[in-house]
PDB file of N, CA, C and O in Angstrom:
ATOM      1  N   UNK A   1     129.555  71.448 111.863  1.00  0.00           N
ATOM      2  CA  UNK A   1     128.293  71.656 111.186  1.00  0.00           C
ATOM      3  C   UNK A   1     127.679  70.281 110.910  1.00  0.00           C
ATOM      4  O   UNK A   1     128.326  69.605 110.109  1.00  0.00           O
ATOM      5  N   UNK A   2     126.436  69.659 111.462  1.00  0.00           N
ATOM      6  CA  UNK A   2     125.670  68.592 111.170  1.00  0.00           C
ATOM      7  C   UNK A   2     125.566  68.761 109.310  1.00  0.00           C
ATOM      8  O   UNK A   2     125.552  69.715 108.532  1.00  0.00           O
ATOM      9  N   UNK A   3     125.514  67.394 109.190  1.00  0.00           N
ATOM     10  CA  UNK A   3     125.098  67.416 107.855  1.00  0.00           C
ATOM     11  C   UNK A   3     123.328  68.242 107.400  1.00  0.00           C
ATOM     12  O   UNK A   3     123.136  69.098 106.537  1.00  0.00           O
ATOM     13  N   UNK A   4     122.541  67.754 108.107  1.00  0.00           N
ATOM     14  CA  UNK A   4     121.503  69.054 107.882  1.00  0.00           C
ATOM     15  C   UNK A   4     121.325  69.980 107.863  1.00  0.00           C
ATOM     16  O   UNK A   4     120.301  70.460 107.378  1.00  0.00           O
ATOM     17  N   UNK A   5     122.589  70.873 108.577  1.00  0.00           N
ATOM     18  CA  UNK A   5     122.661  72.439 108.694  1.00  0.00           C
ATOM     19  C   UNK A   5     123.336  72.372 107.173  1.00  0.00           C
ATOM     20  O   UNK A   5     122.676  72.966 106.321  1.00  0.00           O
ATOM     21  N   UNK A   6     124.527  71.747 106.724  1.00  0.00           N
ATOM     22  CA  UNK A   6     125.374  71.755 105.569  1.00  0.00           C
ATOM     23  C   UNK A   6     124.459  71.734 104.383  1.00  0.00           C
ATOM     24  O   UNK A   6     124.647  72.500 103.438  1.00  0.00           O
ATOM     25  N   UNK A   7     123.270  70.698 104.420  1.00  0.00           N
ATOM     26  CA  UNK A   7     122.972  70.576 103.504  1.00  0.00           C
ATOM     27  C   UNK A   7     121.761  72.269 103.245  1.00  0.00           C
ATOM     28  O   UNK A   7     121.710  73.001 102.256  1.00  0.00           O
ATOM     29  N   UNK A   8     121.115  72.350 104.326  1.00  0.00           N
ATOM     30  CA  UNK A   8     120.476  73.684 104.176  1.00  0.00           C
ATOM     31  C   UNK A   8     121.669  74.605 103.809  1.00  0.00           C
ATOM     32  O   UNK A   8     121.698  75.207 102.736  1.00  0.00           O
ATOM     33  N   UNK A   9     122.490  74.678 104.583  1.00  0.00           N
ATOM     34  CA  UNK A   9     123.397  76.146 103.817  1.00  0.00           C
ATOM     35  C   UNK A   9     124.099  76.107 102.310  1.00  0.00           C
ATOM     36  O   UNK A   9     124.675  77.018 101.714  1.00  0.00           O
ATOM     37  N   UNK A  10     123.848  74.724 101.898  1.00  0.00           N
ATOM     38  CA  UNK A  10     124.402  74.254 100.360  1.00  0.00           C
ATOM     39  C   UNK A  10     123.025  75.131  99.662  1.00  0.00           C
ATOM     40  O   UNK A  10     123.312  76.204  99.131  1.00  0.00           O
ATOM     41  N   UNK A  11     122.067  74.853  99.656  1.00  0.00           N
ATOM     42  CA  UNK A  11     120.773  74.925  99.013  1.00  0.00           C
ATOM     43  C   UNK A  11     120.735  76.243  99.325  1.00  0.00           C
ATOM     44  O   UNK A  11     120.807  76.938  98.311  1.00  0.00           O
ATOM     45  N   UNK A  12     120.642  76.907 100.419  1.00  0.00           N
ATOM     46  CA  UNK A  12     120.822  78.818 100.885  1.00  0.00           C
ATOM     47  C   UNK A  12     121.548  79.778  99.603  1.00  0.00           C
ATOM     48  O   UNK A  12     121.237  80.746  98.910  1.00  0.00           O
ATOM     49  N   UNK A  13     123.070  78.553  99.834  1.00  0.00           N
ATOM     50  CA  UNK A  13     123.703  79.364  98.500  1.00  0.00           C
ATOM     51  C   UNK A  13     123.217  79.341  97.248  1.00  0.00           C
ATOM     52  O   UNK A  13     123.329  80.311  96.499  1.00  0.00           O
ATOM     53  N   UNK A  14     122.698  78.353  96.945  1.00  0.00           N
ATOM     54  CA  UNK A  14     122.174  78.447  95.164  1.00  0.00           C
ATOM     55  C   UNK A  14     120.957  79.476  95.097  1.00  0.00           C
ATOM     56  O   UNK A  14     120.452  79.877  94.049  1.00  0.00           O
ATOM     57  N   UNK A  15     120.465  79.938  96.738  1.00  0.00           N
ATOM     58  CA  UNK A  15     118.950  80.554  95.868  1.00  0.00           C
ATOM     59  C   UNK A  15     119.274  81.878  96.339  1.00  0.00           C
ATOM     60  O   UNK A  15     118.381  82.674  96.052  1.00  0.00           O
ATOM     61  N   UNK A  16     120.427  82.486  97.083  1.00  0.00           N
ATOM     62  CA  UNK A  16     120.836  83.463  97.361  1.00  0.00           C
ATOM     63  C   UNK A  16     120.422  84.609  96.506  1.00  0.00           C
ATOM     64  O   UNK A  16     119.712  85.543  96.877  1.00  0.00           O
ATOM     65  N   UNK A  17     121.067  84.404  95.026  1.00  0.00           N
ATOM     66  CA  UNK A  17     121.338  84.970  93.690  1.00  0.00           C
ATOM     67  C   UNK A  17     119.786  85.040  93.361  1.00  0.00           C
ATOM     68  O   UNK A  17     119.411  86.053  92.771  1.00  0.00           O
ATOM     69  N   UNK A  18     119.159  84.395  93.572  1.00  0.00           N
ATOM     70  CA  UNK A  18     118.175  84.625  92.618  1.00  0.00           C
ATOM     71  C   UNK A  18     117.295  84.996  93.430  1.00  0.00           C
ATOM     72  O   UNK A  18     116.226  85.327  92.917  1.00  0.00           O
ATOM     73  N   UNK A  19     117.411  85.078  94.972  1.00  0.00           N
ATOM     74  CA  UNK A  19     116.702  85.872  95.655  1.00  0.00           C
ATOM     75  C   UNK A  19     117.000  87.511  95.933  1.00  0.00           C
ATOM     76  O   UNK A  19     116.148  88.366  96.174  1.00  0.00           O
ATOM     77  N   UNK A  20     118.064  87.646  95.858  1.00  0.00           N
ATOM     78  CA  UNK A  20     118.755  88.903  95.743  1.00  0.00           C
ATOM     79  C   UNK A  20     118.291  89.594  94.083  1.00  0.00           C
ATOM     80  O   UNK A  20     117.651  90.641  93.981  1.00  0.00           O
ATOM     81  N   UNK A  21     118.697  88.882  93.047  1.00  0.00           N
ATOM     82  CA  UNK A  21     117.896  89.178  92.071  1.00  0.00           C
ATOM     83  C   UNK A  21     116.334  90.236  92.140  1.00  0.00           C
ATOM     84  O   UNK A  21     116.211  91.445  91.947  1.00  0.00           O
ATOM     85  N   UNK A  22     115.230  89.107  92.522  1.00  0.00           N
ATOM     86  CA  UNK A  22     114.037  89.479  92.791  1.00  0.00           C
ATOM     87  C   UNK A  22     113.971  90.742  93.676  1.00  0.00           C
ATOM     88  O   UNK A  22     113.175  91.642  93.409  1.00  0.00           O
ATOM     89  N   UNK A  23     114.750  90.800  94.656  1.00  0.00           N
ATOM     90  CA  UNK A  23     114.328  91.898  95.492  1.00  0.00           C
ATOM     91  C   UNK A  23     114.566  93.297  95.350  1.00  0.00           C
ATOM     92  O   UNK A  23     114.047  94.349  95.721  1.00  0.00           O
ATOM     93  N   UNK A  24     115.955  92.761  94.391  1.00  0.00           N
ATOM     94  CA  UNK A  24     116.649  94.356  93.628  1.00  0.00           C
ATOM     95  C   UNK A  24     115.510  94.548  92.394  1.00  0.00           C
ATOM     96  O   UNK A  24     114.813  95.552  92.540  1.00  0.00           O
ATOM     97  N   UNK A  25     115.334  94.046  91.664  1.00  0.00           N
ATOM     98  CA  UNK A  25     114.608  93.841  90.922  1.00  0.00           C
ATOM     99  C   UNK A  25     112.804  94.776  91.413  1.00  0.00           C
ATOM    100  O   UNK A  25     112.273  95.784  90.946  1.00  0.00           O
ATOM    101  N   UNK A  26     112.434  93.939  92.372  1.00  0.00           N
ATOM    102  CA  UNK A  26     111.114  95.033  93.023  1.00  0.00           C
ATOM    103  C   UNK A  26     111.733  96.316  93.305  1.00  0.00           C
ATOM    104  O   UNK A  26     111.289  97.323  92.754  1.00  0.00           O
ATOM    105  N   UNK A  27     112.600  96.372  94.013  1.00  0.00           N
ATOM    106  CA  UNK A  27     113.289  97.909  95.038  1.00  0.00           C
ATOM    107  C   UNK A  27     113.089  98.793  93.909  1.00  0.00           C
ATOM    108  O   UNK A  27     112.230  99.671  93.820  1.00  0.00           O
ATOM    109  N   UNK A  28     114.080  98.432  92.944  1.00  0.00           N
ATOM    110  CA  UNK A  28     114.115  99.387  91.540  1.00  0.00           C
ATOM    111  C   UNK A  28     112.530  99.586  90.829  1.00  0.00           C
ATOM    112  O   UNK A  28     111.993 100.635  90.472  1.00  0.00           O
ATOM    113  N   UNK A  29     112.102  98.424  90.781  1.00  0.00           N
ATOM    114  CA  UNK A  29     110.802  99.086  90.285  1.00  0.00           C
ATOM    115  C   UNK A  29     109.828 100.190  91.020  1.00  0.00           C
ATOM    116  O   UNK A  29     109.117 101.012  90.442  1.00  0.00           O
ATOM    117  N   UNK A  30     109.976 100.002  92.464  1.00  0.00           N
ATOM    118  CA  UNK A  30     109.495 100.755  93.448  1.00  0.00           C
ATOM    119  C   UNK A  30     110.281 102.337  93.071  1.00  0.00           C
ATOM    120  O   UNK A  30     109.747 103.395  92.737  1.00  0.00           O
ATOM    121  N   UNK A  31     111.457 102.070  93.237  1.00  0.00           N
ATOM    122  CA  UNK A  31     111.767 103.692  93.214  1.00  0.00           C
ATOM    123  C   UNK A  31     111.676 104.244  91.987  1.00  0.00           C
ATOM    124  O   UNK A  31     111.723 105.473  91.940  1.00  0.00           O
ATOM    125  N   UNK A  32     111.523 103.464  90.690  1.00  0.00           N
ATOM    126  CA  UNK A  32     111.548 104.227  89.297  1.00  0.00           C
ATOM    127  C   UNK A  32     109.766 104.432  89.326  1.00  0.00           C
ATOM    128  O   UNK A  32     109.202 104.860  88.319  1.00  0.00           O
ATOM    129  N   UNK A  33     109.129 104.145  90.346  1.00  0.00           N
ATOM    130  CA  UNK A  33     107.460 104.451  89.733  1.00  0.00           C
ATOM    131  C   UNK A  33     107.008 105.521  90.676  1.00  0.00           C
ATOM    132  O   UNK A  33     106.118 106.361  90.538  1.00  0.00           O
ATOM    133  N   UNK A  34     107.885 105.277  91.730  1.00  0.00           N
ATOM    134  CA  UNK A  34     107.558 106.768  92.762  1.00  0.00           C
ATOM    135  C   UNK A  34     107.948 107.827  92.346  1.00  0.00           C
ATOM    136  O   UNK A  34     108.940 107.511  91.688  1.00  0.00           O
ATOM    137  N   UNK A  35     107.780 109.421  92.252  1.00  0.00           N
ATOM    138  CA  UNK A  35     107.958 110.418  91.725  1.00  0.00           C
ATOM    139  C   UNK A  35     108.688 110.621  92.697  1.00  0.00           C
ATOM    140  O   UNK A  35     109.878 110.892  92.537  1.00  0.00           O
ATOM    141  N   UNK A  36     108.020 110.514  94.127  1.00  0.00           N
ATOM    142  CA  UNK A  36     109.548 110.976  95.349  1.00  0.00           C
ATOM    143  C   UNK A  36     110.753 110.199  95.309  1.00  0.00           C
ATOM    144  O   UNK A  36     111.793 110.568  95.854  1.00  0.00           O
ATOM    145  N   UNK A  37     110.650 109.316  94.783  1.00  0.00           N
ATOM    146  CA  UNK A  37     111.957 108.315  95.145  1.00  0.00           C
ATOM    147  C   UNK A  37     112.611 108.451  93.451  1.00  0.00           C
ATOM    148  O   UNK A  37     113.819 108.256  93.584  1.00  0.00           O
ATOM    149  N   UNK A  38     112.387 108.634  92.348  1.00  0.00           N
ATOM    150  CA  UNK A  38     112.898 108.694  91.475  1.00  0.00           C
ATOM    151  C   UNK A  38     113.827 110.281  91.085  1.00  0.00           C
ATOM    152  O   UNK A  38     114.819 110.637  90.450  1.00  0.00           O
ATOM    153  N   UNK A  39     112.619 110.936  92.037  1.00  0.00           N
ATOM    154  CA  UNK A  39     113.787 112.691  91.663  1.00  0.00           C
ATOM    155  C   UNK A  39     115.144 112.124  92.571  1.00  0.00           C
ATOM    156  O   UNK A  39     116.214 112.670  92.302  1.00  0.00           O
ATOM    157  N   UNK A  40     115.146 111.307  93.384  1.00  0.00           N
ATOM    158  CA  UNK A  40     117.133 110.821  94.402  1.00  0.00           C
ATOM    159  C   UNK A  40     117.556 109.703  93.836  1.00  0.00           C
ATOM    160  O   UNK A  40     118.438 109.128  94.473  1.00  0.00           O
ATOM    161  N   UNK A  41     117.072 108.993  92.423  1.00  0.00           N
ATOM    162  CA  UNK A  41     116.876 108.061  92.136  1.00  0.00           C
ATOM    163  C   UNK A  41     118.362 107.098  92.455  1.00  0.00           C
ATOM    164  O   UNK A  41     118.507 105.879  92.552  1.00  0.00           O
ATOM    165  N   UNK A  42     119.321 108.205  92.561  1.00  0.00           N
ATOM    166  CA  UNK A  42     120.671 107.404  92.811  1.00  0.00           C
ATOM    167  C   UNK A  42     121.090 107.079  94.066  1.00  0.00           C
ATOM    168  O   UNK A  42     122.158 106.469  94.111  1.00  0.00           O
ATOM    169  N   UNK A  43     120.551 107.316  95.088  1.00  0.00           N
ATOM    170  CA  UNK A  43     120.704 107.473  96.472  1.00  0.00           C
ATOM    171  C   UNK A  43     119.729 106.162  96.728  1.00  0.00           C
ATOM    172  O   UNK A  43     120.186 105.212  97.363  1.00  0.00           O
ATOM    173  N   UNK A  44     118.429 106.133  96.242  1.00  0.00           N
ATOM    174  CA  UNK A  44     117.667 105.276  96.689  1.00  0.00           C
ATOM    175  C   UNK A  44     118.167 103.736  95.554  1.00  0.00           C
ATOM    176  O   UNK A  44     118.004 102.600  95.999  1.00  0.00           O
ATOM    177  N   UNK A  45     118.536 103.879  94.655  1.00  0.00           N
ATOM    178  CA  UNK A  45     118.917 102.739  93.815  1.00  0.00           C
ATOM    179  C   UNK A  45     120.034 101.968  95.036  1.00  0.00           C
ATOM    180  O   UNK A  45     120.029 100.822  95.485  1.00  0.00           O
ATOM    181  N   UNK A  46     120.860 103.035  95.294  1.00  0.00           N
ATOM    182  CA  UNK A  46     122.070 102.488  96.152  1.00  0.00           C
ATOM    183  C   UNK A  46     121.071 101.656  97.285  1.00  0.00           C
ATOM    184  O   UNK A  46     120.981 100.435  97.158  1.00  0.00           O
ATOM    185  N   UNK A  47     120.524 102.162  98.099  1.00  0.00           N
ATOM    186  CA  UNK A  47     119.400 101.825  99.508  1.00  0.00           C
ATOM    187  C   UNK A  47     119.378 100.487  99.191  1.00  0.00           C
ATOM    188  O   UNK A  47     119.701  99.606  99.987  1.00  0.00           O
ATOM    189  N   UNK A  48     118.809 100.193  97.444  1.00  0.00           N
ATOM    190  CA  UNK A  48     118.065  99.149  97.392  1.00  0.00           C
ATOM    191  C   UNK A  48     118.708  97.668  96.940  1.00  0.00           C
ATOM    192  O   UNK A  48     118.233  96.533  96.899  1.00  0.00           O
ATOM    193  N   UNK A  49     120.307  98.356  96.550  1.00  0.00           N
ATOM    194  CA  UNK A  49     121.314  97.290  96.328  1.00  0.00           C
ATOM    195  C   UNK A  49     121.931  96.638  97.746  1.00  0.00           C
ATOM    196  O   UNK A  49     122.390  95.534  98.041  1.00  0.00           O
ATOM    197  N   UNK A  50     121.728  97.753  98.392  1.00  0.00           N
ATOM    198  CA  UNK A  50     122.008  97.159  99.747  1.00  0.00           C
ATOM    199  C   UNK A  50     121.407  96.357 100.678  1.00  0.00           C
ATOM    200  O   UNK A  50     121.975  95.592 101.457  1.00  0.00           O
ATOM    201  N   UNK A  51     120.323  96.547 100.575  1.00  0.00           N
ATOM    202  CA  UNK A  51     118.905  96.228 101.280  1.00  0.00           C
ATOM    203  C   UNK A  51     118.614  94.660 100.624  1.00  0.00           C
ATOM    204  O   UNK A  51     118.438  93.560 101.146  1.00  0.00           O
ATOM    205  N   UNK A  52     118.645  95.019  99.578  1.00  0.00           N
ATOM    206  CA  UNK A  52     118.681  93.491  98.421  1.00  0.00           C
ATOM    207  C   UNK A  52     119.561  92.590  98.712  1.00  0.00           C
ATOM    208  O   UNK A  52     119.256  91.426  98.452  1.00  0.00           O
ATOM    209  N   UNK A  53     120.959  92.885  99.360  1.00  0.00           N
ATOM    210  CA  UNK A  53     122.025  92.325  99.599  1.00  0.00           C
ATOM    211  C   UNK A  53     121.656  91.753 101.067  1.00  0.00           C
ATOM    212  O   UNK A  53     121.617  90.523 101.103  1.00  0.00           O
ATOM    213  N   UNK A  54     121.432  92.288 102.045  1.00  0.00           N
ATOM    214  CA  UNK A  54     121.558  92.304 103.284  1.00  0.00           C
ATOM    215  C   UNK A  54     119.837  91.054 103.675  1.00  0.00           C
ATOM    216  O   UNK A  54     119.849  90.280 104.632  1.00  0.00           O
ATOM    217  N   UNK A  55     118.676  91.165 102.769  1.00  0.00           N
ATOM    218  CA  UNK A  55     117.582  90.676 102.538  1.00  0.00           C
ATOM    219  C   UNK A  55     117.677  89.141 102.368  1.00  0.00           C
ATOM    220  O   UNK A  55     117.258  88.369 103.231  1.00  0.00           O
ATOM    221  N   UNK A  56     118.360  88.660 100.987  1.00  0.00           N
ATOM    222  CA  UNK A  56     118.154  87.978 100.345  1.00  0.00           C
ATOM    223  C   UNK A  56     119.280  86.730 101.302  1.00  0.00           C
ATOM    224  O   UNK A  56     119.464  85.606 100.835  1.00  0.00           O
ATOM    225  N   UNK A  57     119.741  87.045 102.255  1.00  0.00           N
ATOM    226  CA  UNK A  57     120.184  85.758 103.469  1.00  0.00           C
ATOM    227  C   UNK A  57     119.343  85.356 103.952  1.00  0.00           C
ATOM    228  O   UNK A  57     119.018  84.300 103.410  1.00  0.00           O
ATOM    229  N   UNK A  58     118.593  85.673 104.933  1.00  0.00           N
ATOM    230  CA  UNK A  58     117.701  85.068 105.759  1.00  0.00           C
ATOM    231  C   UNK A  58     116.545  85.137 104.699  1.00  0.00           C
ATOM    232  O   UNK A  58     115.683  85.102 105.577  1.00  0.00           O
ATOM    233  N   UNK A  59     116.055  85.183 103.933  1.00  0.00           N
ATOM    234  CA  UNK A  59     115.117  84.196 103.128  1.00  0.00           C
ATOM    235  C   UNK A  59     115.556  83.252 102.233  1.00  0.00           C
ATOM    236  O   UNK A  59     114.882  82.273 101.913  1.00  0.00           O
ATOM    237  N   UNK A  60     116.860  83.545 101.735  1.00  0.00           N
ATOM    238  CA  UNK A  60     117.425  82.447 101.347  1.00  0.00           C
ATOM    239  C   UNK A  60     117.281  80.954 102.227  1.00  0.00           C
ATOM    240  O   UNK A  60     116.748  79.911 101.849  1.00  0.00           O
ATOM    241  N   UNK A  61     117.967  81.260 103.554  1.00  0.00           N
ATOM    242  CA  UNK A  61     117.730  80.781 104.787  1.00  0.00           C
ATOM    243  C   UNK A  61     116.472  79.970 104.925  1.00  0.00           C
ATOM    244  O   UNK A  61     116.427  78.752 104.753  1.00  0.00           O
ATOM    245  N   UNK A  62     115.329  80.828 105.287  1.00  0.00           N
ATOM    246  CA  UNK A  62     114.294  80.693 105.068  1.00  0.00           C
ATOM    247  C   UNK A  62     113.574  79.471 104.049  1.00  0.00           C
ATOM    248  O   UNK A  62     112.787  78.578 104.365  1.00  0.00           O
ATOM    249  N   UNK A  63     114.283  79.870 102.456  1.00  0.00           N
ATOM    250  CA  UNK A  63     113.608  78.910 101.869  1.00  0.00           C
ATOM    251  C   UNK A  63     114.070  77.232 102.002  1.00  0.00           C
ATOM    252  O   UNK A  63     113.607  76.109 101.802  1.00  0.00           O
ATOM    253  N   UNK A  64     115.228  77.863 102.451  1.00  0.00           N
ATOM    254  CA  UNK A  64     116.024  76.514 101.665  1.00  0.00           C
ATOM    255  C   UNK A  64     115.434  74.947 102.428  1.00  0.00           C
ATOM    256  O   UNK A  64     115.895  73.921 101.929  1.00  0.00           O
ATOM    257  N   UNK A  65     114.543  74.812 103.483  1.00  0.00           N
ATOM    258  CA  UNK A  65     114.501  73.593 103.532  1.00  0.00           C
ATOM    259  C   UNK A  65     112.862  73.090 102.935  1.00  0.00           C
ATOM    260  O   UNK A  65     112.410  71.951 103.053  1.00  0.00           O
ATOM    261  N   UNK A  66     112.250  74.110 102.370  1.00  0.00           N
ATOM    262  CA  UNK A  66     111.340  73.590 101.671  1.00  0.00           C
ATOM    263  C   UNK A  66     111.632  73.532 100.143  1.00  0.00           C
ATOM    264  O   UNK A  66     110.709  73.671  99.340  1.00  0.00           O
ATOM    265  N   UNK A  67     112.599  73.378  99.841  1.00  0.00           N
ATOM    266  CA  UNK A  67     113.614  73.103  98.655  1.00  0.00           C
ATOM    267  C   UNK A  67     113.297  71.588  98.990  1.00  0.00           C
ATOM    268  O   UNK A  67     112.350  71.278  98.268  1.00  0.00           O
ATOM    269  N   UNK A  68     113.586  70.762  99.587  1.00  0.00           N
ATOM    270  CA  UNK A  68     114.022  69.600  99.876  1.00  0.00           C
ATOM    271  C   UNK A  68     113.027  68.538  99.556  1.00  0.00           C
ATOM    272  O   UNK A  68     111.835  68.729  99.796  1.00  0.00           O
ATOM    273  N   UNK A  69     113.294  67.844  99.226  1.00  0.00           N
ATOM    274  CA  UNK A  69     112.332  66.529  98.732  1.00  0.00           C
ATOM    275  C   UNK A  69     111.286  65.745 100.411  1.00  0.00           C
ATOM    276  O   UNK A  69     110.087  65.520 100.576  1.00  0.00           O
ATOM    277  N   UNK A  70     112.780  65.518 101.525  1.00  0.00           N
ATOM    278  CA  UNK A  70     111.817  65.142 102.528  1.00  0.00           C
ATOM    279  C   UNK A  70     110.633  66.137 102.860  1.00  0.00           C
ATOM    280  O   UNK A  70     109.431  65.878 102.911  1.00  0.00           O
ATOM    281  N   UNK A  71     111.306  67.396 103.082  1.00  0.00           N
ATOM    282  CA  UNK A  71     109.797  68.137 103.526  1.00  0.00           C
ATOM    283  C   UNK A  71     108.352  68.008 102.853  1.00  0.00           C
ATOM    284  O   UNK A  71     107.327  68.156 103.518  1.00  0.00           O
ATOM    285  N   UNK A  72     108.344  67.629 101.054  1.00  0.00           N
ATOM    286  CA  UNK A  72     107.279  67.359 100.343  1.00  0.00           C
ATOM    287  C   UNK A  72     107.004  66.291 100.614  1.00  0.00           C
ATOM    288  O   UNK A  72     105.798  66.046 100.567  1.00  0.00           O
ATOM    289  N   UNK A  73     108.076  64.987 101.077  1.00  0.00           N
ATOM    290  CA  UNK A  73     107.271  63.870 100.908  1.00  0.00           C
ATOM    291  C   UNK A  73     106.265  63.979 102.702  1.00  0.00           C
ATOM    292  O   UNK A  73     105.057  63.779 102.829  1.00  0.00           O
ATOM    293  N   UNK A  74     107.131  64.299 103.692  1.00  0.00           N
ATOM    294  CA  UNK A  74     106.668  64.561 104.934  1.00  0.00           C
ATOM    295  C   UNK A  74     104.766  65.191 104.806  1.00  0.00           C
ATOM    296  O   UNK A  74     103.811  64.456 105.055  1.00  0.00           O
ATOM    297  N   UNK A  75     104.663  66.432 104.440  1.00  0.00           N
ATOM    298  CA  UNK A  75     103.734  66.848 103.880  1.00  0.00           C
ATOM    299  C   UNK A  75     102.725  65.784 103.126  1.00  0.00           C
ATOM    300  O   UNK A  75     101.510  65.725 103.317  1.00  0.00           O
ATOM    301  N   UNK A  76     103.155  65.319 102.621  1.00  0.00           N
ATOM    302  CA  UNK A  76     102.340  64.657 101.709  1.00  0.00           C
ATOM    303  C   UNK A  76     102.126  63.353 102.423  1.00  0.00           C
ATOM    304  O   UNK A  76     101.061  62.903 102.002  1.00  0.00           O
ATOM    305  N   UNK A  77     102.597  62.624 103.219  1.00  0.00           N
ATOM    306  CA  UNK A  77     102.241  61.593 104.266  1.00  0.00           C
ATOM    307  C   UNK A  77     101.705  61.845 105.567  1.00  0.00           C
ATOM    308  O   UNK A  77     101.773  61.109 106.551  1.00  0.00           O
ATOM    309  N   UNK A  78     101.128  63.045 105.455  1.00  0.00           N
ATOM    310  CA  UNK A  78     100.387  63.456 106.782  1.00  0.00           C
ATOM    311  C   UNK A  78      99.187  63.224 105.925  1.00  0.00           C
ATOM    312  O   UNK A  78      99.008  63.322 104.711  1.00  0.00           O
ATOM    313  N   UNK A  79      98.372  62.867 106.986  1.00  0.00           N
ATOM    314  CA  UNK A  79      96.697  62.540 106.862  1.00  0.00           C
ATOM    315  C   UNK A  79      96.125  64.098 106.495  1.00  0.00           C
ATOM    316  O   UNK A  79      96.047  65.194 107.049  1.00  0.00           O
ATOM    317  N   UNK A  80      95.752  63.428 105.107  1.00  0.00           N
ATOM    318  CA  UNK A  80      94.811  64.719 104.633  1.00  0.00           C
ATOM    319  C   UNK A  80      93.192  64.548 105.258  1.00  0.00           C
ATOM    320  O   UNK A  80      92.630  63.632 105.859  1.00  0.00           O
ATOM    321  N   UNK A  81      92.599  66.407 104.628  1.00  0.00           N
ATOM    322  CA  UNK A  81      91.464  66.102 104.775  1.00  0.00           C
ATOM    323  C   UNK A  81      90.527  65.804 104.208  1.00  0.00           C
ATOM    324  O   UNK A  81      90.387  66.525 103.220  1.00  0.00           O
ATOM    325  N   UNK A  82      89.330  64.668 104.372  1.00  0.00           N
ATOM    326  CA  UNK A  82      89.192  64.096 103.191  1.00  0.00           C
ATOM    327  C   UNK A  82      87.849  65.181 102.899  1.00  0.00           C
ATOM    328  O   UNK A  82      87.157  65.725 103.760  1.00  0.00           O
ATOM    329  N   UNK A  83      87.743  65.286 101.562  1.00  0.00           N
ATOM    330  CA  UNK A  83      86.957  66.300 101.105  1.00  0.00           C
ATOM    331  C   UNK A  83      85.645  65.474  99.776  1.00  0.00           C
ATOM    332  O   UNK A  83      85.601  64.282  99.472  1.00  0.00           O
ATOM    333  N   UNK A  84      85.125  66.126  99.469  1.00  0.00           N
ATOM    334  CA  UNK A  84      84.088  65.602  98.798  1.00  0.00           C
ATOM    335  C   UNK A  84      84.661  65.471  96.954  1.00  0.00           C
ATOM    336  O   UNK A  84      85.463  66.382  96.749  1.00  0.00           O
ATOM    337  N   UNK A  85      84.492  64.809  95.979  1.00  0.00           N
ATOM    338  CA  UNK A  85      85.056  65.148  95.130  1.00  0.00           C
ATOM    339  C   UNK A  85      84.554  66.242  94.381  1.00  0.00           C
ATOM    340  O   UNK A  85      83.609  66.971  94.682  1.00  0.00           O
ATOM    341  N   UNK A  86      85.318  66.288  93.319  1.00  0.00           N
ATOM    342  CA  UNK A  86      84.970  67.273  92.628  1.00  0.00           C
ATOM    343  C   UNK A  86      84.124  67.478  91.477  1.00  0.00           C
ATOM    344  O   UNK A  86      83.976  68.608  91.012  1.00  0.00           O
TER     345      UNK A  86
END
C-alpha cells in the first residue's frame, strides 16, 4: 500500500462512523414519516441498518481526500477568477 492510499484509508476510517451515522439517521427518518414504510417499520429499519452499513464505505472513500490539507491548498493556488469587488 503507497503511503497515499494509507493515508486516504487512515482518514476513510475516522469518517466511516459518522458517515454511517448520517445515513442511518436519514433512512430512519424516511421510514418513520412514510405511512407505507412505518406500518413494516421493523423490516425496513433493518433495510436501513444495512444499507447504512454497506453506504457509508465508498463515501467514506469518497470523502476522505478532500479531508486533506494538500487538496485545499492545491485549490487555492490555482488561478482564480478575477471578479469585480464587492
Amino acid at each position: 500500500m503507497t503511503r497515499e492510499t494509507g493515508t486516504r484509508a487512515g482518514i476513510a476510517v475516522l469518517i466511516y462512523s459518522m458517515a454511517n451515522g448520517v445515513l442511518f439517521g436519514a433512512g430512519l427518518i424516511i421510514v418513520l414519516t412514510l405511512p407505507a414504510l412505518s406500518a413494516d417499520a421493523g423490516f425496513w429499519i433493518s433495510v436501513v441498518v444495512g444499507a447504512s452499513f454497506i453506504l457509508a464505505a465508498p463515501i467514506a472513500w469518497w470523502m476522505a481526500p478532500r479531508l486533506r490539507a494538500r487538496y485545499w491548498r492545491r485549490r487555492l493556488t490555482a488561478p482564480a477568477m478575477i471578479s469585480e469587488p464587492l
